[in-house]
C-alpha positions in Angstrom: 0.0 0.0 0.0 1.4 3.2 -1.0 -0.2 6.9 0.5 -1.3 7.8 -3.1 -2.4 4.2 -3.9 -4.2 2.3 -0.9 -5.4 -0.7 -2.7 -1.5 -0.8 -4.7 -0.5 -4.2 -2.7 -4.0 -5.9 -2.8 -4.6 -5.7 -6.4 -0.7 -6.9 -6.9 -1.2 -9.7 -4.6 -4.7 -10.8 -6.7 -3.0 -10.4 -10.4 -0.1 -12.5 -8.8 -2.9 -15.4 -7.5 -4.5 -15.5 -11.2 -1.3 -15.7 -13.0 -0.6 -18.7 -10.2 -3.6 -20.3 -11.0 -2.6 -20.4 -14.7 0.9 -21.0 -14.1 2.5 -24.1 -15.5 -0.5 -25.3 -17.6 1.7 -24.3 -21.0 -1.6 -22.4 -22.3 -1.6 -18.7 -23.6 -2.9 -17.6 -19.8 0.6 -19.5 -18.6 3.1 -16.4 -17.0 5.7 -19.0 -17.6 5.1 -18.8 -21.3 7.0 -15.8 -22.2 6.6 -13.1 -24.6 9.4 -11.9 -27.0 10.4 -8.0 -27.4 9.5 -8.1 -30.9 5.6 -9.8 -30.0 4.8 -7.0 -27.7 3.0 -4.5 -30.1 1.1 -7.3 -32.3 0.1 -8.7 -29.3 -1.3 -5.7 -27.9 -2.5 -4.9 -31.2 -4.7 -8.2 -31.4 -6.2 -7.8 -28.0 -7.5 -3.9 -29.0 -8.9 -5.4 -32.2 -10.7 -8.2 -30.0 -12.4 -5.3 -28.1 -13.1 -2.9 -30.5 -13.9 -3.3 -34.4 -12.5 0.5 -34.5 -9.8 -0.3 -32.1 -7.0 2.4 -32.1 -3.2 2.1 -32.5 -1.9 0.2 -29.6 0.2 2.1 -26.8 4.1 3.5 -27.6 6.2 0.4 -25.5 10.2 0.5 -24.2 11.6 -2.2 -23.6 14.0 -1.4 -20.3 13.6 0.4 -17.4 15.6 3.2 -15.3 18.5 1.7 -13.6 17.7 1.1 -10.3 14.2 0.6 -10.9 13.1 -2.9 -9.5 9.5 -3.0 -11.6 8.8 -5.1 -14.1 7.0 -2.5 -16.1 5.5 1.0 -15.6 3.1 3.5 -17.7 5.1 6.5 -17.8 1.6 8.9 -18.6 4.1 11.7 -19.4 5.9 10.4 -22.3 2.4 8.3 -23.2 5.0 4.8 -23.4 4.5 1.8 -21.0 8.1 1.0 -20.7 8.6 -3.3 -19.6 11.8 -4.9 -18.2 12.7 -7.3 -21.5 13.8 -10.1 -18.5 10.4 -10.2 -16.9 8.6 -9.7 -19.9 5.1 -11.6 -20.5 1.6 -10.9 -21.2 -0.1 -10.5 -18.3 2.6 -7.6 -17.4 2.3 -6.0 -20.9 -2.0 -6.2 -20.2 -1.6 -4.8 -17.0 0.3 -1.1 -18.2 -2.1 -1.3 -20.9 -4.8 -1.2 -18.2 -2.8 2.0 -16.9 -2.8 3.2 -20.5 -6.3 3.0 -20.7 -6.8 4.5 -17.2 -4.3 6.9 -16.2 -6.2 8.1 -12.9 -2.3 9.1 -11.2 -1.9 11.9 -13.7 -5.4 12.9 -12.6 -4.6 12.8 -8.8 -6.4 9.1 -8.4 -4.8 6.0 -7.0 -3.5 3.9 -10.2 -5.3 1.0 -8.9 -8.7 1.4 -8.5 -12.1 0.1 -8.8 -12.1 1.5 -12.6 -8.5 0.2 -13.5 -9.0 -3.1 -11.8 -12.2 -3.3 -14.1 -10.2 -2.3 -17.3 -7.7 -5.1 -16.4 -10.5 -7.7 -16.2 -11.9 -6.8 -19.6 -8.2 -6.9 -21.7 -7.0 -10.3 -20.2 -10.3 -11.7 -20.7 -9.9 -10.4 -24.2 -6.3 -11.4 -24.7 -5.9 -14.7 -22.4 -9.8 -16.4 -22.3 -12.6 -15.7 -20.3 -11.5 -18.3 -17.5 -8.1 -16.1 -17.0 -10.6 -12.5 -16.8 -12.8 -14.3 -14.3 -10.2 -15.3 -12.4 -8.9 -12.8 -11.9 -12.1 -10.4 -11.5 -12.4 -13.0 -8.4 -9.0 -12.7 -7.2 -9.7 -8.9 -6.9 -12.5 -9.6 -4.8 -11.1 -12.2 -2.6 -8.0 -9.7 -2.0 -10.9 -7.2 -1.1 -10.5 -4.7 -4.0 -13.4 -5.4 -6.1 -14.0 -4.7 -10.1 -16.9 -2.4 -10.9 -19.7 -5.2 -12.4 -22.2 -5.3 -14.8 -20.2 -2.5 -17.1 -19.2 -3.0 -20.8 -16.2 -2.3 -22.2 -17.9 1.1 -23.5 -18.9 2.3 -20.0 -15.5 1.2 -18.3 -13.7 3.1 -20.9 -15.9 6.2 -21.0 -14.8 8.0 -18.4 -11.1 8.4 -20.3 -13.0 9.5 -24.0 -11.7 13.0 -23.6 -7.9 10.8 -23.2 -8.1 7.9 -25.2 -10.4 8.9 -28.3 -10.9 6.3 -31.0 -11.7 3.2 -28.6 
């Protein structure tokens, strides 16, 4: 839990029990099965065009962070570019700075984890990685006590960021 972002460690702790739950079972939803540098944008590309028939460009990526800086990826919402480590590189990480992307509540003054974010989340890995992988982890946010928003669409959970992220 950080001051700016209460619910920071509770919605790590319930992406890291869905990507256990999937881990080791070799499918797509696997964080064992790794993502290389040069997938990144097509597979970010496919899971925008699996949301949206008008789906726009996917997000600017870097591959490496600062020196020093011990995350495996971060949405830097004043350059627009989620940067990833290339070492700890796989989809679920790449799905959750697009979440960020989508809704960048810390350049707003929100905490980057919250109710609307964790909803985002749900909708692009169900998208990207199945249904079972989205409702897992919608319940691991619950269980970890930071619920999604429910019974929203796509539309309505991106609404909010039209004025920021026109064309989806």
């Amino acid at each position: 839990m950080t001051e700016t972002d209460p619910d920071q460690s509770r919605a790590y702790s319930a992406q890291e029990g869905a990507e256990e739950f999937f881990s080791g079972h070799g499918t797509i939803a696997d964080p064992m099965v790794g993502l290389e540098p040069e997938g990144v944008i097509e597979f970010a590309r496919a899971t925008l065009d699996l949301l949206s028939e008008n789906a726009r460009e996917p997000p600017n990526f870097e591959l490496g962070m600062a020196e020093g800086d011990p995350r495996a990826g971060r949405y830097d919402f004043e350059r627009d570019v989620i940067q990833l480590h290339p070492y700890q590189l796989n989809r679920w990480r790449v799905l959750h700075e697009m979440a960020h992307w989508f809704d960048p509540a810390a350049r707003l003054g929100h905490p980057g984890h919250g109710p609307r974010f964790r909803t985002i989340h749900c909708f692009l890995v169900s998208a990207a990685l199945g249904d079972e992988a989205g409702g897992k982890l919608a319940e691991m946010y619950r269980i970890d006590g930071v619920p999604i928003e429910a019974d929203i669409s796509w539309a309505e959970a991106i609404l909010p960021n039209s004025d920021a992220r026109e064309g989806i």
